[in-house]
C-alpha positions in Angstrom: 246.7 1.8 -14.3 246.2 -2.2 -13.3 248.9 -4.4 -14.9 246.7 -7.4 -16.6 246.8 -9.3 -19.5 243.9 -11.7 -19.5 243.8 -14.5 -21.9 241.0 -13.1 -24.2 242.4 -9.7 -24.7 245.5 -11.7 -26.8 242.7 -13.3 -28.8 240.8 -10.0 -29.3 244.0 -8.5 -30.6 244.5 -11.2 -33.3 241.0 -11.1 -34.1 240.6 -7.6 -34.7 243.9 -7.2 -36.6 242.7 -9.8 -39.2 239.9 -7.7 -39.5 241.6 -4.0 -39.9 243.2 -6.2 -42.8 240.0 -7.9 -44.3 238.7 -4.1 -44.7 241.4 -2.4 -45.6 241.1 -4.7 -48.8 237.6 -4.7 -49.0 237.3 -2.0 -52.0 234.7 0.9 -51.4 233.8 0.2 -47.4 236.1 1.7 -45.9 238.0 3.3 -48.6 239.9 6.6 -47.5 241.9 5.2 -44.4 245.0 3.1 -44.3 245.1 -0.4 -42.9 245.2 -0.8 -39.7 249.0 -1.0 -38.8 250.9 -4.2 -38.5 251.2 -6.1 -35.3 255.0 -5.0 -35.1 254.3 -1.4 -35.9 254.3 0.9 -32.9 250.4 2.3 -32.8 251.9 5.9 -31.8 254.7 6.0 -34.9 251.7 4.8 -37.4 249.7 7.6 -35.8 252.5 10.0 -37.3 252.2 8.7 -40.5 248.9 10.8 -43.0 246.7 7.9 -44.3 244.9 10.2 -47.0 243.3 7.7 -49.5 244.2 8.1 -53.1 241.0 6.3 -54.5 238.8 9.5 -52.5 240.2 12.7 -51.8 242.2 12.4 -55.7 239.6 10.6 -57.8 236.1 12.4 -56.4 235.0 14.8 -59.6 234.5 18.4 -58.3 230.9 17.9 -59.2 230.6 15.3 -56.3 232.3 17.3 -54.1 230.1 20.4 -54.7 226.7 17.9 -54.1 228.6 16.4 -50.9 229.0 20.1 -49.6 225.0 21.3 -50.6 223.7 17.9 -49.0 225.9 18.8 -46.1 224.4 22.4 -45.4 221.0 21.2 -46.5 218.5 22.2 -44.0 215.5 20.0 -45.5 217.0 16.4 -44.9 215.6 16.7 -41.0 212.1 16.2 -39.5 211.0 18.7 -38.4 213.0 20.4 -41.3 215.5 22.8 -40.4 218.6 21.2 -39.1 221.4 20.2 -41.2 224.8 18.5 -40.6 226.3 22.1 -40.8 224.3 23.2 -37.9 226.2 20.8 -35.1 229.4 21.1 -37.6 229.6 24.6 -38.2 232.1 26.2 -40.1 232.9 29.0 -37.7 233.9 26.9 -34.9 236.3 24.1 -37.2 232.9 21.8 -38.4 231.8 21.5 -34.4 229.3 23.0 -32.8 226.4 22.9 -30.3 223.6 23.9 -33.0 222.4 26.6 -30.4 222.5 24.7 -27.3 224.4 25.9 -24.0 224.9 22.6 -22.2 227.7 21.5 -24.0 225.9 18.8 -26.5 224.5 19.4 -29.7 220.5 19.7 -30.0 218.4 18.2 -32.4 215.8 18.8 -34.9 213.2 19.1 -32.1 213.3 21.0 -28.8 214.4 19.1 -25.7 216.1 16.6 -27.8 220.2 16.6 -27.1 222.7 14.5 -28.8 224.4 12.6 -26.3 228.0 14.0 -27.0 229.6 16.9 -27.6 230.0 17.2 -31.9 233.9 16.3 -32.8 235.1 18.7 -35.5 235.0 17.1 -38.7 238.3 18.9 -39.9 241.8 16.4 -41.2 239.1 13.2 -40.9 240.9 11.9 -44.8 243.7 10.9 -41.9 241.7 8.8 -39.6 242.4 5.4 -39.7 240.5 2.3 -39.2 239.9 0.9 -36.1 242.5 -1.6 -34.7 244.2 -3.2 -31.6 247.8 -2.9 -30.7 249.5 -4.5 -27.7 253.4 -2.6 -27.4 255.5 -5.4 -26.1 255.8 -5.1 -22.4 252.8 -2.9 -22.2 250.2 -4.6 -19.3 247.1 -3.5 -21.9 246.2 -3.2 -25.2 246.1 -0.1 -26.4 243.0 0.8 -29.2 243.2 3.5 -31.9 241.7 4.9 -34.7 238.2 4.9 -36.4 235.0 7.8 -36.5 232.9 8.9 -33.3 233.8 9.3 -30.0 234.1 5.5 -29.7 235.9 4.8 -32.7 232.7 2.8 -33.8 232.6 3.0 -37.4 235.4 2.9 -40.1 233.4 4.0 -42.3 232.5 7.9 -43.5 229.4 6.4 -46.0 228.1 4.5 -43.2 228.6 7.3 -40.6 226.4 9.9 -42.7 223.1 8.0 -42.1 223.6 7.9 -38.3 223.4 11.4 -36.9 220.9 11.6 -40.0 218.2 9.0 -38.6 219.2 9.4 -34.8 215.7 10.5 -33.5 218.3 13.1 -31.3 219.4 14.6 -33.5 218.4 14.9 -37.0 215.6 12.5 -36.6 215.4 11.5 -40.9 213.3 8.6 -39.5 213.7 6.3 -42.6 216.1 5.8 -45.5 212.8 6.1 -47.2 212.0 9.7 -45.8 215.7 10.9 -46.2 215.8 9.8 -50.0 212.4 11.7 -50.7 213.5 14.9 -49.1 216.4 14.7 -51.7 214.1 13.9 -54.4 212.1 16.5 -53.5 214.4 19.4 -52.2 217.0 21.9 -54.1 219.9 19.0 -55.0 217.8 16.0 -56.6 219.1 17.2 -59.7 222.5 17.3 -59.0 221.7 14.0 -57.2 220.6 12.1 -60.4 223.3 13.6 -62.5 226.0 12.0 -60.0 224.2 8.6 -58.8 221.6 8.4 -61.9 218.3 6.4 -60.3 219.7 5.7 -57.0 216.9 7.6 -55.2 214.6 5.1 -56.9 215.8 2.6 -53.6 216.1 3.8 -50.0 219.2 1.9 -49.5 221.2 3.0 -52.5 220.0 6.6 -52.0 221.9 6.4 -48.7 224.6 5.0 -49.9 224.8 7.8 -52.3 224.3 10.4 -50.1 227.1 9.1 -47.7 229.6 9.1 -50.8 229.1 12.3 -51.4 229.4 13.5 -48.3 232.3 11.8 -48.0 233.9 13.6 -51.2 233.0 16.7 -49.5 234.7 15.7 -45.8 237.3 14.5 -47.9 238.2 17.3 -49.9 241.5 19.4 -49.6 239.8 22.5 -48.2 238.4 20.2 -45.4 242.7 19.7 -44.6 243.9 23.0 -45.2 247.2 23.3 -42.8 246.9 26.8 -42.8 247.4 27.8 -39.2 250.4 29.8 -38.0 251.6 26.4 -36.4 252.2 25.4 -40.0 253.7 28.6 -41.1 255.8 27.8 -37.7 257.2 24.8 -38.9 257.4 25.7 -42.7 259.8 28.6 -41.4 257.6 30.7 -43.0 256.8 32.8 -40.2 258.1 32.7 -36.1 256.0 32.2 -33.0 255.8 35.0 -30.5 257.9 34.2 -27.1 254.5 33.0 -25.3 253.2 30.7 -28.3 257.2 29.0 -27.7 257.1 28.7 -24.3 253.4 27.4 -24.6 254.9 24.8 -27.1 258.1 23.7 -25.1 255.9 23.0 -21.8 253.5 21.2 -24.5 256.3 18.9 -25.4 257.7 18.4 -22.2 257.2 14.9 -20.2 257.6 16.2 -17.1 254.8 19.3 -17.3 252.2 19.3 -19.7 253.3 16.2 -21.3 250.6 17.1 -23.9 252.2 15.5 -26.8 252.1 12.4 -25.1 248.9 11.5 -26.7 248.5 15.2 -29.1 251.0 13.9 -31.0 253.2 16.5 -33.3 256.9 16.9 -34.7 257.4 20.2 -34.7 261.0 19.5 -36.1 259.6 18.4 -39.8 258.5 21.0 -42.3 255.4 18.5 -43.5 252.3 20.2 -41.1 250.9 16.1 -41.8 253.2 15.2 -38.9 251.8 17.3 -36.3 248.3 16.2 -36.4 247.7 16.9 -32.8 246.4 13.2 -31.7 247.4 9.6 -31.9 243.8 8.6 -32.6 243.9 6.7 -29.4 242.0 6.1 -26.6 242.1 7.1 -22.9 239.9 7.8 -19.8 240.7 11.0 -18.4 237.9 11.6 -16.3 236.2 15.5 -17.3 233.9 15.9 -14.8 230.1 14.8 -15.1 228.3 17.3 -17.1 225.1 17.7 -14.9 223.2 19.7 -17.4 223.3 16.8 -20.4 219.4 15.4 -19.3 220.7 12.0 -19.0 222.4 12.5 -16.3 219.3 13.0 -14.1 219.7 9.4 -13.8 222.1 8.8 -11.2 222.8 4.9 -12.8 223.1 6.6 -16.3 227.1 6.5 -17.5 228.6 7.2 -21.4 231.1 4.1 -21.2 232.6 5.4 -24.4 234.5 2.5 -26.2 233.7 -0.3 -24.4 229.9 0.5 -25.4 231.3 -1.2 -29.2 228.3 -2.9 -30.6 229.3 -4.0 -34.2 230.0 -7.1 -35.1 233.5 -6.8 -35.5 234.0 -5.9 -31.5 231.9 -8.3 -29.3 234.2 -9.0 -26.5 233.5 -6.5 -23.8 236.9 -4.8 -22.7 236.3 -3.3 -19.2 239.5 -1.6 -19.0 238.1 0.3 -21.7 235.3 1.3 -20.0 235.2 5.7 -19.6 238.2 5.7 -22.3 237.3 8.2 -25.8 239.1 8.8 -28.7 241.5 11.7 -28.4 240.6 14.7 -30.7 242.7 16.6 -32.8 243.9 19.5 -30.9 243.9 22.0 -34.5 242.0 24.6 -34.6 240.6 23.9 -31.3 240.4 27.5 -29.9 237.6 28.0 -32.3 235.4 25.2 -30.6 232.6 26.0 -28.0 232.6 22.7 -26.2 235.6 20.5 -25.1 235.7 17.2 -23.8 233.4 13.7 -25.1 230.1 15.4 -22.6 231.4 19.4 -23.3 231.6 19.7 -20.0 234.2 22.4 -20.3 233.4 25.6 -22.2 236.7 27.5 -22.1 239.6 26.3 -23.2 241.8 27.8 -20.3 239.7 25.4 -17.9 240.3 22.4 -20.2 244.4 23.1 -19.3 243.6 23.9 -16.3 241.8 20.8 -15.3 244.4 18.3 -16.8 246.9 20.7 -14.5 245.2 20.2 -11.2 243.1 17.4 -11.4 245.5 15.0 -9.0 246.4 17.9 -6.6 243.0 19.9 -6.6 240.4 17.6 -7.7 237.7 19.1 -5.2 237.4 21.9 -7.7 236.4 19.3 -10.7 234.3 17.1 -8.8 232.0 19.4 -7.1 229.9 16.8 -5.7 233.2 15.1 -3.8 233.3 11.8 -5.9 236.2 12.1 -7.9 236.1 10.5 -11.5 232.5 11.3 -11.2 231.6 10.6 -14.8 233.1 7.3 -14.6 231.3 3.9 -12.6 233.4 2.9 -9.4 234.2 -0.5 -11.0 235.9 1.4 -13.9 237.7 4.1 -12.1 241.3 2.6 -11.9 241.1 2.4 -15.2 241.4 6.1 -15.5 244.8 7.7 -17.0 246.7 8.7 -13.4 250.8 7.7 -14.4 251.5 10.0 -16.4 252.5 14.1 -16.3 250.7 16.0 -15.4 248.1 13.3 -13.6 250.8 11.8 -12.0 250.9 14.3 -8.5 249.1 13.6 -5.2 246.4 15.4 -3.7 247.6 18.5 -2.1 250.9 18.5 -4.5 252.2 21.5 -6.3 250.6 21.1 -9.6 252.8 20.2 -12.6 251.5 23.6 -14.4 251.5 26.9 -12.8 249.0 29.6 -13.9 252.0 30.8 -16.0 252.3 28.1 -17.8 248.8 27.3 -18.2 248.6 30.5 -20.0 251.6 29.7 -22.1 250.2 26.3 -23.1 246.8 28.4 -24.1 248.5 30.7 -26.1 250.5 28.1 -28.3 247.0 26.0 -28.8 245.5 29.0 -30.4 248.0 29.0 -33.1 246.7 25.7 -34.4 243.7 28.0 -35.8 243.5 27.1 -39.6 243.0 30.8 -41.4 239.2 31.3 -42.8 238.6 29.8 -46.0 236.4 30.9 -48.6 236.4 27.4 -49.6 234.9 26.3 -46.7 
């Protein structure tokens, strides 16, 4: 990637810092995620570290939790009514989903109405933390990390509830108004006015109340269950089979998958909260363009991911930032039917199989002979090519054989939590 360090990204570092700080104290915003970490704290070791916050996931009564998980599967909060937050965050694939598409995003309420990016699962969120800056010393960029969405847009789980809720894409609630009188007229009011008493009297404070509860429920210990054979692995409860190790020692290692660059794990402690499977930062990787989202009709139409940031916390406009998404959690992600910010991949073999060959073959990603297709041309050096297994030229031996690519497959579906009847 370019080395440069341009006056105003210094600034934007001190800036934002003073702000993960000013919300970290600021009470019930932003309350289940840790500060953002200090300017001296590596972002990757404070990735490590669980945030859980003390003030939600031990304090919300079970009574909350229960009305968070209702309004959650609650099919008469949309217009036209029939879509809930369950349908794009379904159980059976670890709270993601498609909601009965097949191109890879979610659809809405209404027909020919798409969401425009694939639904993250909504599993282990009570260790997302806010949205902050870092610059590693000697690094030539800052590096960003943390907070909800794709783009890391909102700290915020309270504020993040009435989003997808009143996107006209997707649930289309159209008004605070209309969302609060669907509750005050559907199966939970009552539970509603025994938790928030008269709060569906005002639009606002009905929100507000819906998001906390639905928070409660996102928050709740059955939403972070560690029950996967990974974490029997590393309890020493139970062994892998000779593939899964394999799979996780070509996961680990720099020079082939190098997986664990950004997945980040420690399959060394017996605490499943250090192997959370991401560093919550962001990168460009470049999936190919997913020609069947409708947007992309438009040939000038591009998801510039985190440089998109429109609150007014994040003004400055970070190019190198431009193309670069949050990177997920890698549990239980052989359950999920879409990968990648556009689900452009639907197989999880062809996700390891891109991130293999995409230096050496990349004719067989970028069908249309544009490489980094997805991407604008003023971006594109921007995307992630130093390290394993990017790091080959065209024509190379790839860093992964199928072998291996099999091996890596085989370990990832051992981060499967075990069903829940919880859930």
């Amino acid at each position: 990637m370019a080395a440069r360090s341009p006056w105003w990204i210094a600034a934007l570092v001190v800036s934002t810092v003073f702000v993960g700080w000013r919300l970290a104290g600021a009470g019930s915003y932003a309350p289940h995620v840790a500060p953002a970490a200090p300017p001296q704290e590596s972002g990757h070791a404070a990735a490590l570290t669980p945030a859980p916050s003390a003030s939600v996931v031990e304090t919300a009564s079970p009574e909350r939790i229960a009305l968070g998980k209702a309004l959650f599967f609650d099919e008469s909060l949309s217009e036209p009514r029939g879509t809930s937050c369950a349908s794009c965050h379904d159980p059976a694939h670890a709270f993601a989903g498609m909601h009965g598409s097949t191109i890879g995003v979610p659809l809405g309420s209404r027909p020919g109405h798409y969401a425009k990016r694939n639904a993250p699962s909504l599993l282990y969120l009570r260790y997302v933390r806010h949205f902050h800056l870092h610059w590693e010393e000697d690094a030539p960029l800052v590096d960003a990390y943390g907070g909800f969405f794709w783009d890391g847009r909102i700290d915020s789980l309270v504020d993040l509830v009435r989003q997808p809720l009143l996107n006209p894409d997707e649930m289309n609630g159209q008004s605070a108004a209309a969302v609060a009188s669907r509750i005050a007229t559907g199966p939970d009011a009552d539970a509603f006015r025994r938790e928030f008493g008269a709060a569906l009297d005002d639009p606002e404070t009905a929100m507000r109340a819906l998001g906390l509860a639905i928070e409660a429920f996102l928050l709740s210990p059955p939403m972070a269950p560690f029950s996967s054979r990974y974490d029997d692995y590393v309890r020493g409860r139970a062994p892998l089979t000779p593939l899964e190790m394999r799979g996780l020692r070509l996961f680990k290692d720099s020079a082939k998958g190098g997986c664990a660059a950004c997945h980040k794990m420690d399959d060394g402690s017996k605490s499943p909260e250090r192997s959370l499977f991401t560093d919550y930062a962001f990168d460009a990787v470049a999936p190919p363009r997913n020609r069947a989202v409708p947007a992309t009709r438009d040939p000038a139409y591009f998801d510039l991911g985190l440089c998109e940031r429109r609150d007014p916390e994040y003004k400055a406009q970070a190019e190198q930032f431009c193309g670069s998404f949050r990177t997920p959690s890698l549990r239980n992600v052989a359950v999920r039917a879409a990968f990648m910010h556009n689900g452009t991949f639907h197989d999880l073999r062809d996700v390891v199989s891109f991130y293999a060959t995409r230096s050496t073959h990349p004719k067989r990603w970028y069908r249309q002979g544009v490489v980094f297709d997805d991407v604008p041309a003023a971006y594109r050096e921007y995307v992630q090519v130093d390290k394993a297994p990017y790091n080959r030229q065209e024509g190379e031996t790839p860093a992964l054989d199928e072998g291996e690519i099999d091996a890596i497959v085989a370990f990832l579906g051992t981060l499967t939590d075990a069903p829940s009847p919880s859930r």
